[in-house]
C-alpha positions, 0 to 999 in steps of 0.5 A: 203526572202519568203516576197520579192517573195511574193511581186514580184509575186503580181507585176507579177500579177497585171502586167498580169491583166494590159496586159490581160485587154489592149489586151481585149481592143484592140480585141474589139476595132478591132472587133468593126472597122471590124463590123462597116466597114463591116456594112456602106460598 
């Protein structure tokens, strides 16, 4: 048993990192469109 929740909470983690890393990627990705319209405007 302390073996499967050792392995379910490196899948929670890995899962957290995977979202953390996608969210980082869309708020550049926002930041740089805004900068880029607010520079050719």
């Amino acid at each position: 048993m302390g073996q499967d929740t050792h392995r379910k909470n490196r899948a929670l983690a890995k899962a957290a990192l995977d979202n953390a890393s996608r969210y980082d990627i869309m708020t550049t990705s926002r930041w740089f469109r805004e900068l880029t319209l607010r520079v050719t405007r």
